[in-house]
C-alpha positions as CSV (number, residue, x, y, z in Angstrom):
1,X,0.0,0.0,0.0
2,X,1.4,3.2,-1.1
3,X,2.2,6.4,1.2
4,X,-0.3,8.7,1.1
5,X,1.5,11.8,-0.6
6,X,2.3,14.3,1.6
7,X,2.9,18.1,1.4
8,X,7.0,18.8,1.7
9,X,6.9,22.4,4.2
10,X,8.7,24.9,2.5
11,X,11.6,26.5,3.7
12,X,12.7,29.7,5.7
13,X,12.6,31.4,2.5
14,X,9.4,30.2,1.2
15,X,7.5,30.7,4.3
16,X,8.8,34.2,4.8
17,X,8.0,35.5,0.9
18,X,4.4,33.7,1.7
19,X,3.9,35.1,5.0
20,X,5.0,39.2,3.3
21,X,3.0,38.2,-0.3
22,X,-0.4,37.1,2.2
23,X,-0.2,39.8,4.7
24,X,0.4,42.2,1.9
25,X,-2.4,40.7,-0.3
26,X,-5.0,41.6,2.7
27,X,-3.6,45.2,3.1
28,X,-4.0,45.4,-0.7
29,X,-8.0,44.2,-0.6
30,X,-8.2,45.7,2.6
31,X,-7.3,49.0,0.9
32,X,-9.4,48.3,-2.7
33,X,-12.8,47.8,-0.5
34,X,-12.1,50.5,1.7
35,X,-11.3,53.2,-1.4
36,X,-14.4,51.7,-2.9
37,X,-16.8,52.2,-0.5
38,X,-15.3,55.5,0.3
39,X,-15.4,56.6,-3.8
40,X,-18.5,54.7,-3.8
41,X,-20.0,57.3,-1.0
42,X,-18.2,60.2,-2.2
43,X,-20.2,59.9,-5.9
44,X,-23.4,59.5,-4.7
45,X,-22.9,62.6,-2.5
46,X,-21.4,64.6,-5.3
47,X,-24.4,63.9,-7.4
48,X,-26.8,64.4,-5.0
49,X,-25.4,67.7,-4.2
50,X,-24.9,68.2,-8.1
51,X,-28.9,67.3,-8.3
52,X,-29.5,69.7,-5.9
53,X,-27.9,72.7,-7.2
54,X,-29.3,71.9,-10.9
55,X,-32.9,71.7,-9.1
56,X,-32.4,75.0,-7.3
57,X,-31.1,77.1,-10.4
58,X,-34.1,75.6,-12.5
59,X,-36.6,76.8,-9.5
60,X,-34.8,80.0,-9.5
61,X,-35.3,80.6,-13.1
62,X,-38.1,83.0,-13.7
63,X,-39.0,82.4,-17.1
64,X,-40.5,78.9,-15.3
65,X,-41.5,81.1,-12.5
66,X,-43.5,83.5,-14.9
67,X,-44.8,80.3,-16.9
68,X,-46.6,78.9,-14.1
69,X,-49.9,81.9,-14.4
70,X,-50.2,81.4,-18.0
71,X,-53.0,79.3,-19.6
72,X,-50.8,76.0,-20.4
73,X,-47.7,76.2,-18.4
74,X,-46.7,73.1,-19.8
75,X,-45.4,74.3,-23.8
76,X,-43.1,77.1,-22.2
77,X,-41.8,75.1,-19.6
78,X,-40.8,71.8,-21.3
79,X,-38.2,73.3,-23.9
80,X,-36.5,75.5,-21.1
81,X,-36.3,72.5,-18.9
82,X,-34.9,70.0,-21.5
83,X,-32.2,72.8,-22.6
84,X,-31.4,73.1,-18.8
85,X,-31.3,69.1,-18.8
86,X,-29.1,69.2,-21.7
87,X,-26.7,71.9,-20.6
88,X,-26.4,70.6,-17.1
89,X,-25.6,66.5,-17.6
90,X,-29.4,65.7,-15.8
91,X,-31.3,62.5,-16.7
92,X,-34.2,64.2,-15.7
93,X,-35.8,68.2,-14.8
94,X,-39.4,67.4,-13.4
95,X,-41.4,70.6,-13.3
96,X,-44.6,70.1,-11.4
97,X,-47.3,72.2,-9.3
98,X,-48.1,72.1,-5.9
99,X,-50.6,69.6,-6.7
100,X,-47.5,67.0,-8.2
101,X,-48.7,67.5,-12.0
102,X,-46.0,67.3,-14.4
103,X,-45.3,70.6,-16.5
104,X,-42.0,69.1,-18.0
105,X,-40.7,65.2,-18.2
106,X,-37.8,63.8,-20.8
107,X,-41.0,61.1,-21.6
108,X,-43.3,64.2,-23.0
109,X,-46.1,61.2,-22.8
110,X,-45.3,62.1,-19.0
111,X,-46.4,65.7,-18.6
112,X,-49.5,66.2,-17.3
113,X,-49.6,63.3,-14.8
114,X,-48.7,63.0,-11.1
115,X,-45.2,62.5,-9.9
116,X,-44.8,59.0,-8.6
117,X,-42.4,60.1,-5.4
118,X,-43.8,62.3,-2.8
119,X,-43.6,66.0,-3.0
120,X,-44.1,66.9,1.2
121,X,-40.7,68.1,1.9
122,X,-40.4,70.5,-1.0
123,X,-43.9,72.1,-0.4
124,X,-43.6,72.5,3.0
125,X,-39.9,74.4,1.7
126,X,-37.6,72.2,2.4
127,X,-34.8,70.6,-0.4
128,X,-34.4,67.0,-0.1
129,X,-31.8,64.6,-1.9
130,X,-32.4,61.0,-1.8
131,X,-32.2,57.6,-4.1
132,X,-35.3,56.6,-5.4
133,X,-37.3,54.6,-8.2
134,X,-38.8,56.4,-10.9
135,X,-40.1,56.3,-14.8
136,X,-36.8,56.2,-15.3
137,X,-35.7,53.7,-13.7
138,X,-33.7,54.2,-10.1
139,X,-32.3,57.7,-9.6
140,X,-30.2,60.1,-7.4
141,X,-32.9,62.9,-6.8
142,X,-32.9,66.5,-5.8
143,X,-36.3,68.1,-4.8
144,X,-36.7,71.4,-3.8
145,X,-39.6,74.0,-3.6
146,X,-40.4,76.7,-6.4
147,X,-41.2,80.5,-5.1
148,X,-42.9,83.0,-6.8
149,X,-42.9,86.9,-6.1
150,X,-44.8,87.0,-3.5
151,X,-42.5,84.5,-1.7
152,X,-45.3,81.6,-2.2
153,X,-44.4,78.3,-3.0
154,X,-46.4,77.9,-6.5
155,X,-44.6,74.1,-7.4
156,X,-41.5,71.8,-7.4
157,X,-38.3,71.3,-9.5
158,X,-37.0,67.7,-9.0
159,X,-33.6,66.9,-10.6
160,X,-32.4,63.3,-10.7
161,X,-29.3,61.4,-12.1
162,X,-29.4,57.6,-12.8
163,X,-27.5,55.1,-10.7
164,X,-26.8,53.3,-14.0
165,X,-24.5,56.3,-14.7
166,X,-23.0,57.2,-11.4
167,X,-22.3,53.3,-10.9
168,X,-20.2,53.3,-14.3
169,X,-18.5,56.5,-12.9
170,X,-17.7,54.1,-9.7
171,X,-16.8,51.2,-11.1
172,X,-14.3,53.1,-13.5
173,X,-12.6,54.6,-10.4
174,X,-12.5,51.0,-9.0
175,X,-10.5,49.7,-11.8
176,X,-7.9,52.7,-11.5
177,X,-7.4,51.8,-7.3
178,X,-7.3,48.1,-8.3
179,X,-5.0,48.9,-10.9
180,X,-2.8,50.6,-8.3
181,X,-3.2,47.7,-6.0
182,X,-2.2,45.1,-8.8
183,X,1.0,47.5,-9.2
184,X,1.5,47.8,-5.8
185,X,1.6,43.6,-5.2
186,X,3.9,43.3,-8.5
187,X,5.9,45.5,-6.2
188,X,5.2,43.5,-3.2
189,X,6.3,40.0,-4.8
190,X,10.1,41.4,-5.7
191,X,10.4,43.4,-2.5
192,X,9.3,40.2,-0.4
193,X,11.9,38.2,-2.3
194,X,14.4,40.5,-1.5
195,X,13.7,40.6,2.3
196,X,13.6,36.5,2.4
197,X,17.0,36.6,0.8
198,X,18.3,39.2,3.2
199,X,17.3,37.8,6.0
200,X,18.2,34.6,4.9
201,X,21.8,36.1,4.4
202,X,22.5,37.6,7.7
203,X,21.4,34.5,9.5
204,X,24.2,32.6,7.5
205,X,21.4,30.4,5.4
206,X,19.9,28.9,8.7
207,X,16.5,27.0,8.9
208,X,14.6,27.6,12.0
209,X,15.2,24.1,13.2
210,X,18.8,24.6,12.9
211,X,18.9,28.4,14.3
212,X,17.3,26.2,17.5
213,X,20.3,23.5,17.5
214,X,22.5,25.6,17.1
215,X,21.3,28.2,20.2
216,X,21.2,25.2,22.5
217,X,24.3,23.5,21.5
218,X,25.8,27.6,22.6
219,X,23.8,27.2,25.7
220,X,25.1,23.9,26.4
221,X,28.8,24.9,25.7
222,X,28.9,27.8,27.3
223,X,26.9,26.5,31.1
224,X,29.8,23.2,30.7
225,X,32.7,26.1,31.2
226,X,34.2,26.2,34.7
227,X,34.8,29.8,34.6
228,X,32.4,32.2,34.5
229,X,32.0,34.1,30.9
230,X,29.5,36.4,30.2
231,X,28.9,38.5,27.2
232,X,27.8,41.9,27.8
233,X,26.9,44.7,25.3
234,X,28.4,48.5,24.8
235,X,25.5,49.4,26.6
236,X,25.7,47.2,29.6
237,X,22.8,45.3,28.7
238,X,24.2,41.4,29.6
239,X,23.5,39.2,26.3
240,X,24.4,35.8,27.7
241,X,25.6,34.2,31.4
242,X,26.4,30.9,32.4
243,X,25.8,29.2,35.6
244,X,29.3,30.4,37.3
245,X,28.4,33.9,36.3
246,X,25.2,34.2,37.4
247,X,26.1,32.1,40.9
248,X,29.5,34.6,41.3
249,X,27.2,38.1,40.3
250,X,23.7,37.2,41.3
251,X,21.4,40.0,41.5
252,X,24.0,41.9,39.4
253,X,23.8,39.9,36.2
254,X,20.3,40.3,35.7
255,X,19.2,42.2,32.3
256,X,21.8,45.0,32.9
257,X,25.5,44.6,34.3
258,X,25.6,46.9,37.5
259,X,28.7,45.2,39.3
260,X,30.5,48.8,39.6
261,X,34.4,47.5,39.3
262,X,33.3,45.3,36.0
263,X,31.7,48.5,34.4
264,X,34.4,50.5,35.2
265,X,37.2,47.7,33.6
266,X,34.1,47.7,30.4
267,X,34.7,51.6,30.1
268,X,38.5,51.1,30.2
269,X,37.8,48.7,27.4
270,X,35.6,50.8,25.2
271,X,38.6,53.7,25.2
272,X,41.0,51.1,24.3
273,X,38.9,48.7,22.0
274,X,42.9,47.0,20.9
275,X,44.1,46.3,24.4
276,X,43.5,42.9,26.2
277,X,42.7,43.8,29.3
278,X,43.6,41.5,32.0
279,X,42.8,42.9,35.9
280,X,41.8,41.5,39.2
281,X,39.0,42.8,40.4
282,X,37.3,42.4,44.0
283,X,33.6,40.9,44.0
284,X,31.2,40.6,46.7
285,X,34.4,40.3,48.9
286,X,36.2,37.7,46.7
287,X,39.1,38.3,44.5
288,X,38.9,37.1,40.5
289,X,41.1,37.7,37.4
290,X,38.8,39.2,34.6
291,X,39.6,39.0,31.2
292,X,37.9,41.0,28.8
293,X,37.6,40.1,25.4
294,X,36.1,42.5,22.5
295,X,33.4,41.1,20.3
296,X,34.0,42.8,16.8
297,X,31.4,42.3,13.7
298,X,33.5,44.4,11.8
299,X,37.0,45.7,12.1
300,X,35.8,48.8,13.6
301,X,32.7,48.1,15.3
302,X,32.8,46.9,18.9
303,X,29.2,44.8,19.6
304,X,30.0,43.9,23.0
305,X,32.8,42.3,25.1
306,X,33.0,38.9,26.6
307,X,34.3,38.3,29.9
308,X,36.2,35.4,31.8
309,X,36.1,35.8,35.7
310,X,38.4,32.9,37.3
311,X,38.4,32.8,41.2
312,X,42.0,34.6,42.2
313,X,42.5,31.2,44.5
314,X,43.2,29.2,41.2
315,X,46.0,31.3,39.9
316,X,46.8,31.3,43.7
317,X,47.3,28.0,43.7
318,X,49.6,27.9,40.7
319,X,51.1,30.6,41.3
320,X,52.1,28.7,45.3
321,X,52.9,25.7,43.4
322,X,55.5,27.7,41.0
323,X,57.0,29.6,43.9
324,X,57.6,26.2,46.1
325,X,59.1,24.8,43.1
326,X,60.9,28.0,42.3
327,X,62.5,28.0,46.5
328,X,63.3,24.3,46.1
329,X,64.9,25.1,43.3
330,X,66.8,27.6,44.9
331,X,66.9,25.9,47.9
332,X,69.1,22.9,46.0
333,X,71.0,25.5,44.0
334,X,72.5,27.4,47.3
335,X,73.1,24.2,48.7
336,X,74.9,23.0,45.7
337,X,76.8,25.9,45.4
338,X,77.8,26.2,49.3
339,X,79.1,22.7,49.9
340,X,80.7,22.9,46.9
341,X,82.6,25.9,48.0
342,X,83.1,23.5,51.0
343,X,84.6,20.6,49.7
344,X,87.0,22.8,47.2
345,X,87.8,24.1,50.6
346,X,88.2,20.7,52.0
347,X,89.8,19.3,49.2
348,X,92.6,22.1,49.2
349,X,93.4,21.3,52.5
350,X,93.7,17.9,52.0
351,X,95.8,18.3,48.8
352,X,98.0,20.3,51.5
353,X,98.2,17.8,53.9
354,X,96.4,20.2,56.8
355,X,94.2,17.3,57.9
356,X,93.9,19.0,61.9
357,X,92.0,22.0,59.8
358,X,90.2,19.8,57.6
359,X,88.9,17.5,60.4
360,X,88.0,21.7,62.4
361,X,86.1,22.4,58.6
362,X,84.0,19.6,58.9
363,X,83.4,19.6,62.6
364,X,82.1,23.5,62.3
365,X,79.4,22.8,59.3
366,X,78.6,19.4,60.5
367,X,77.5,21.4,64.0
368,X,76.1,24.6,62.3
369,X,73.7,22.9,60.1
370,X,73.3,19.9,63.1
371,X,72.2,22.8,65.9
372,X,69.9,24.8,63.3
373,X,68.2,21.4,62.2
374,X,68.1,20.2,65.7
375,X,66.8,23.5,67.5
376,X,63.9,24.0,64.4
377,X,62.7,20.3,64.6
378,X,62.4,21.0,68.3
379,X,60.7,24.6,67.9
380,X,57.9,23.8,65.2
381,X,55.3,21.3,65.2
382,X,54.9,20.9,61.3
383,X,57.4,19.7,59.1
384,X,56.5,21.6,56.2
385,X,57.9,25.1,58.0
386,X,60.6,23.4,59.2
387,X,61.9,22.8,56.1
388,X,61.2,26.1,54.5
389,X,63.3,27.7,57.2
390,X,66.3,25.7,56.7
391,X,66.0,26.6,52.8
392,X,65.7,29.9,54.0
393,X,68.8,29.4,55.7
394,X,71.5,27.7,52.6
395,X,70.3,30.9,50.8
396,X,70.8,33.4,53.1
397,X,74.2,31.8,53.4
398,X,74.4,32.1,49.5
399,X,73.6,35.7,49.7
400,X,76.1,36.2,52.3
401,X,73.1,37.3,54.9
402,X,73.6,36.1,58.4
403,X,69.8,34.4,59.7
404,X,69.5,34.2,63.2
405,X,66.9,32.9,65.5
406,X,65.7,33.5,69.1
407,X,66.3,30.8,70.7
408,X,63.4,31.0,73.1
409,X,60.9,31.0,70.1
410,X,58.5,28.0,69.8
411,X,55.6,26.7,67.5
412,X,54.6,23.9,68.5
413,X,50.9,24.6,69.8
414,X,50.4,24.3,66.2
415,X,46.6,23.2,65.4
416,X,45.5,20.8,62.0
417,X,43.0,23.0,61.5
418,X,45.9,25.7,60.5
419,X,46.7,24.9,56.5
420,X,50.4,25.1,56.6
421,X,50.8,25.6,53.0
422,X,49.3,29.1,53.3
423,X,51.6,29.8,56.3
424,X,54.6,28.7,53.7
425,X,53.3,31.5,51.2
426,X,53.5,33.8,54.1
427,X,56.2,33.2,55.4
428,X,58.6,32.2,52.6
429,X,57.4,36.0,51.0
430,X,58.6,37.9,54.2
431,X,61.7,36.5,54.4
432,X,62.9,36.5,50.4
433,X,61.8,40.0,51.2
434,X,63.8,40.5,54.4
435,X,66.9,38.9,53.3
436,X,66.9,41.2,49.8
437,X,66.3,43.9,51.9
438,X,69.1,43.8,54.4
439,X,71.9,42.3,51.7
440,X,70.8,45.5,49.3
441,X,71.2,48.1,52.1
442,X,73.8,46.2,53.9
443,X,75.8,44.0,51.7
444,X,77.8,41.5,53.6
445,X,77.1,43.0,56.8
446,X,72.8,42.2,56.3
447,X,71.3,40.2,59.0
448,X,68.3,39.1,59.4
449,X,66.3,37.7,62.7
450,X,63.4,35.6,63.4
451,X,61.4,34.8,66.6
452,X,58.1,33.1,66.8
453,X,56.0,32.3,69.4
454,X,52.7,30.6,70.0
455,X,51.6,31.7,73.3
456,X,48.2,33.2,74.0
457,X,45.4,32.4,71.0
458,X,47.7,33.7,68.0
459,X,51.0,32.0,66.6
460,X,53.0,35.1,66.2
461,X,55.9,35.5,63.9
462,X,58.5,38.7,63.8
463,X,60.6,38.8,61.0
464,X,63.4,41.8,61.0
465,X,65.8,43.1,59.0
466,X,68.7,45.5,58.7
467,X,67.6,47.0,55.5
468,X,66.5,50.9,54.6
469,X,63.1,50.3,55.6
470,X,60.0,52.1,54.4
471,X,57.5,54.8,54.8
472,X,53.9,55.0,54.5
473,X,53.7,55.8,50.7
474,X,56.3,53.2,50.0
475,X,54.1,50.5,52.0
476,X,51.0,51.3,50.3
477,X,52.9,51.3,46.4
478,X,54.5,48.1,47.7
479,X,51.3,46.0,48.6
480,X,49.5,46.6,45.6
481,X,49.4,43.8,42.7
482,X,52.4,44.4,40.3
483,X,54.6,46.7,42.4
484,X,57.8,45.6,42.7
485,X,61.5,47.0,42.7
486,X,62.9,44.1,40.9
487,X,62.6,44.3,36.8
488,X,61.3,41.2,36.2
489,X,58.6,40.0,34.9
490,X,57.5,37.2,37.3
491,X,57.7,40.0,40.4
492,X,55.0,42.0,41.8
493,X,52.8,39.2,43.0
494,X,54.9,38.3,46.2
495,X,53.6,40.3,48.6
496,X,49.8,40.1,46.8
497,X,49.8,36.7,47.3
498,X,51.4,36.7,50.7
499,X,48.2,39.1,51.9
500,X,45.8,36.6,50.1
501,X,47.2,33.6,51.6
502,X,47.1,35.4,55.2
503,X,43.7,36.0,54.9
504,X,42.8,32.9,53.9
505,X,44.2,31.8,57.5
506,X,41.8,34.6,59.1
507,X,45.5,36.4,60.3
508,X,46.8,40.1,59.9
509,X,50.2,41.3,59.5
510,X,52.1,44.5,60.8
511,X,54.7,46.8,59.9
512,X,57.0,48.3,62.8
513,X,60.2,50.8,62.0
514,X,63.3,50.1,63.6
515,X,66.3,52.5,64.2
516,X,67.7,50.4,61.3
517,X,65.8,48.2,59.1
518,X,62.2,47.2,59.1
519,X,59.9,44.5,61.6
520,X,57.1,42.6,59.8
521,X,54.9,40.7,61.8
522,X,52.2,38.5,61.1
523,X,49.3,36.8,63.7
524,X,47.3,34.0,63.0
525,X,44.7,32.7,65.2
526,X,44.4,29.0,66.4
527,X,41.0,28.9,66.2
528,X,38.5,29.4,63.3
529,X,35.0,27.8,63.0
530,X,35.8,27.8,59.0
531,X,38.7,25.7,58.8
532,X,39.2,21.9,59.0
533,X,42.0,19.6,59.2
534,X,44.2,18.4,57.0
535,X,42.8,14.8,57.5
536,X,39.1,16.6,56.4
537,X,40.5,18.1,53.6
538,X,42.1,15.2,52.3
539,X,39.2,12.7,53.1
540,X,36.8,15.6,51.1
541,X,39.0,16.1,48.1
């Protein structure tokens, strides 16, 4: 059994030239009927009036007037009537007396009988104008009353054109406005093929079904991105968001952008449309990188910017992760480098047969490094400071900086709730910072001491140095992202991160002036309801 046949739907294209072609197609009919009816209105009201006036000159003529008190009105008013009928377009001039009989008629078989319409209005003085049926056939008609002298109304002058006429008069306007209508579709027909094709063109040959796929596959795409990216016009008006975005802005990503630090990086962008602009930017008390991205239809036209907002904890993170790498690295290096100095020492003195010295040599370093190790491993709970401090010692040895410690310093109330990693950052940042400080200002007389102490409900750390210090200004310039002495690219962040990471812990840090050199110190409390230890965090990652 064969498939019953089916009609195929047309295409974007088709539907949209059918959809202008019917819609204009109404508006055309629409347009025809209504001119009709108004042309249609506008004759017959013409004629009437046109009746009217013919009826009132003929009752104003007084060679009519004068006939009326002869012996037979009739023969001198039925050749001045059918001139006047002649001269003026009228089917018809009816003369008649008050008593309706006819004194002129085209039909002269007529004259003599009584009009067949009603002659009320005009003998009581009033001019009608109205459609009615006559010997003639139907008529526009004119009636209005004749006066004599005296002011008396002695008959009436009736006037009438025949709709046969005045519909021929209509229907030949008709034709002209459907003429223009038919022009006006030929019209319709190219410029609804030129609009399908447009369109069609700027939505890159899409069908509808496709336009859908497509909007959802975007849709999909952009809520499976980690960060959050949202697209957001000139105007501030915010053209897409995915879930990140909406969960890191909120109220603030709703129809228009109003986050005041991302409008104020937008305007930055709009004055520099060729600059990738790369900032972080504090929101709703959390740092983030923002990228902004211009979206360009043309080469000069800017139709909006997209932008990438990554939590500041992620490049953190890395940014931890290279700088532990980039201290073990250095860490090794300065090692490296000093026991190779020692055993070039060593070896000399062997080569010279001073074995007493050599024995002293190895004796001293053996109980240097022996007494630091020994007096940290006792002073510190967690291994992982431990070991940043005694890097921190081989390289201030490479940089010829003496580190010292107060011996009566102590961390060992040290809680799992603390994340040691952050206190590395910390830490580690102060004291590169400390030891560059000093060896700059003091060369190979820098120093640098450490104390620590966790008594009370704070472990508190004071890191000084024999450097030039600080002021105010130079504090403020110095703790800001990017602001760095060193010309480098990979400096700037130290101290940035260093702040981060503190408050991350919940601690605060402080600067205090010495008569020579500079005291940081930092506090960190014990005890914070938001952190868990290092067994929870491992057991929830």
């Amino acid at each position: 059994m064969s498939k019953p046949f089916k009609l195929k739907q047309p295409g974007l294209f088709g539907q949209m030239v059918l959809l202008v072609l019917t819609v204009l197609l109404i508006c055309i009919l629409l347009i025809i009927i209504s001119f009709s009816s108004i042309i249609d209105q506008m004759i017959e009201k013409t004629t009437g009036q046109q009746a009217l006036t013919v009826a009132e000159l003929v009752a104003e003529n007084d060679s009519i007037i004068d006939a009326f008190y002869t012996d037979h009105p009739a023969q001198l008013i039925q050749p001045i009537a059918e001139r006047l009928r002649e001269r003026t377009g009228a089917d018809y001039i009816v003369i008649a007396n008050e008593d309706g009989i006819r004194y002129s008629h085209p039909y002269p078989n007529q004259i003599g009988r009584v009009t067949e319409t009603s002659n009320k209005a005009p003998l009581a003085g009033d001019s009608i104008v109205f459609i009615g049926n006559g010997v003639l056939g139907e008529a526009v008609k004119a009636k209005t009353p004749i006066y004599d002298e005296s002011g008396t109304i002695i008959g009436v002058s009736s006037v009438g054109f025949l709709t046969n006429e005045v519909e021929g008069k209509i229907f030949a306007y008709q034709l002209r406005v459907a003429g223009f209508g038919g022009l006006a579709l030929l019209i319709g027909i190219t410029g609804a093929f030129y609009i399908a094709r447009r369109v069609k063109k700027l939505i890159f040959n899409l069908e509808p079904e496709e336009i859908s796929h497509a909007f959802s596959e975007k849709q999909a795409i952009l809520e499976s991105i980690a960060d959050a990216t949202l697209a957001i016009s000139p105007d501030l008006n915010i053209l897409s968001a995915n879930k990140k975005a909406r969960t890191i802005l909120g109220e603030q990503a709703k129809d228009t952008l109003t986050e005041p630090h991302l409008k104020a990086l937008i305007q930055t962008a709009l004055l520099n449309p060729n600059l990738f602009i790369q900032e972080q930017v504090l929101i709703n008390n959390s740092i983030y990188i923002v990228d902004i991205s211009p979206i360009q239809a043309e080469e000069t036209a800017i139709t909006g910017f997209v932008l990438t907002i990554r939590p500041f904890s992620e490049v953190e993170d890395l940014a931890n992760e290279l700088i532990e790498i980039r201290q073990h690295a250095n860490h090794i290096r300065a090692q490296t480098h000093e026991y190779l100095n020692k055993l070039n020492t060593l070896n000399g003195l062997l080569l010279l047969e001073r074995y007493e010295e050599a024995k002293a040599l190895m004796k001293m370093e053996v109980q240097e490094l022996q007494q630091t190790v020994t007096f940290l491993m006792s002073a510190i709970k967690d291994p992982l400071i431990v070991a940043l401090l005694l890097g921190k010692v081989n390289r201030a040895k490479e940089m010829k900086v003496l580190i010292t410690f107060d011996e009566n310093s102590q961390w060992l109330d040290f809680p799992d709730t603390i994340q040691s990693e952050h206190v590395v950052t910390v830490v580690g940042n102060l004291i590169d910072n400390a030891l560059e400080a000093s060896s700059a200002w003091k060369g190979k007389n820098a120093t640098v001491h450490l104390s620590f102490t966790d008594y009370g409900d704070e472990l508190i750390m004071d890191i000084e140095d024999n450097g030039k210090g600080m002021t105010s200004e130079e504090e403020a310039y110095f703790f800001t992202e990017g602001a760095t002495t060193k010309n480098h690219p990979q400096h700037g962040l130290g101290l940035t991160i260093m702040q981060h990471a503190l408050s991350q812990l919940g601690g605060e840090w402080y600067r205090t002036d010495r008569s020579e050199g500079t005291c940081m110190t930092i506090a960190i409390p014990k005890a914070n309801p938001d952190y868990t230890t290092a067994k929870e965090r491992e057991n929830h990652d």
